[in-house]
C-alpha positions in Angstrom: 12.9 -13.9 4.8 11.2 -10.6 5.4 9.5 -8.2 1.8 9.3 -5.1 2.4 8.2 -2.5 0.0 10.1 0.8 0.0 9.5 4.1 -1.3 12.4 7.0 -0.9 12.3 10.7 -1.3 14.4 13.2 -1.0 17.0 13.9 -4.0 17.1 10.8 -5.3 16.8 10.9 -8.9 19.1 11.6 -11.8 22.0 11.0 -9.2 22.9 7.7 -9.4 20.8 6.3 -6.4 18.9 3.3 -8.2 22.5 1.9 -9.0 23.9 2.9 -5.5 20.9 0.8 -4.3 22.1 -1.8 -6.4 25.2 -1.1 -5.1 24.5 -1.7 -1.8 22.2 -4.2 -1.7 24.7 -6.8 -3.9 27.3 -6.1 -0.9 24.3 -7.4 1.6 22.5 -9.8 0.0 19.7 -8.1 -0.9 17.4 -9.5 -3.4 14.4 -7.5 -5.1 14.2 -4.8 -7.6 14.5 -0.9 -7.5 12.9 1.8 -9.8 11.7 5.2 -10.6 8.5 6.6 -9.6 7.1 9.2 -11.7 6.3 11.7 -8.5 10.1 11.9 -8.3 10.7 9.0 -5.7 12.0 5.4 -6.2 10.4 2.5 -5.3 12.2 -0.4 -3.7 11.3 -4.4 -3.7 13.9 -5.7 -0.8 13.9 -9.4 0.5 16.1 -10.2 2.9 16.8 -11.0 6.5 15.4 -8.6 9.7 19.2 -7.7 10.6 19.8 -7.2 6.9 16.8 -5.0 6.1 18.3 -2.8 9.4 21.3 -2.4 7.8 20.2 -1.6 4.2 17.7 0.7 5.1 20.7 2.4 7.1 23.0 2.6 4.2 20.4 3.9 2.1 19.4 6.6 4.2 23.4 7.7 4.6 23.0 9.2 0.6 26.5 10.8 -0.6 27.2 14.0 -2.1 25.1 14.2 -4.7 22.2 11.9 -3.1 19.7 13.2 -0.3 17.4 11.1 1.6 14.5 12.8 3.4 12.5 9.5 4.2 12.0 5.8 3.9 8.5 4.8 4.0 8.7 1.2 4.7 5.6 -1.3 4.3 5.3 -4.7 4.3 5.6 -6.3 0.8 3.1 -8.8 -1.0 5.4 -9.7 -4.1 7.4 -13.1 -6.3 10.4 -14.1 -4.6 13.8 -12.3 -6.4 17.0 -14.6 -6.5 19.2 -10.9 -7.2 18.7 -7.4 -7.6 18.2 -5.3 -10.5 17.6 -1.8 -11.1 14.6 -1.7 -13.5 
């Protein structure tokens, strides 16, 4: 299992992303924990396998109408182990 620590910026609050995170990572297998940052980004806690992690960072960065993803910054992550995901 590979924990990463994610921070996204871009438009991504007040438009639904934490629970399209949610969303998405449900439908992957995703465990960890996603929230809002007071500067205006969201922090992510994702655990999961290297192929996975590809994949969810893909979907997050593909945003919707209302959502717009400038960057992922992606670091390793030094946290409990999660057994789901839950916007917090």
């Amino acid at each position: 299992m590979t924990k990463v620590k994610i921070t996204v910026a871009g438009t991504v609050q007040g438009v639904g992303f934490r629970y399209n995170t949610l969303k998405i990572a449900k439908h992957l297998g995703v465990f960890g924990r996603v929230w809002n940052n007071d500067d205006g980004t969201v922090g992510i806690f994702a655990q999961c396998d290297e192929q996975t992690l590809f994949n969810f960072q893909k979907r997050l960065r593909e945003g919707n109408h209302w959502i717009r993803v400038n960057y992922l910054d992606v670091e390793a992550g030094d946290f409990e182990d999660f057994k789901d995901f839950k916007v917090i």
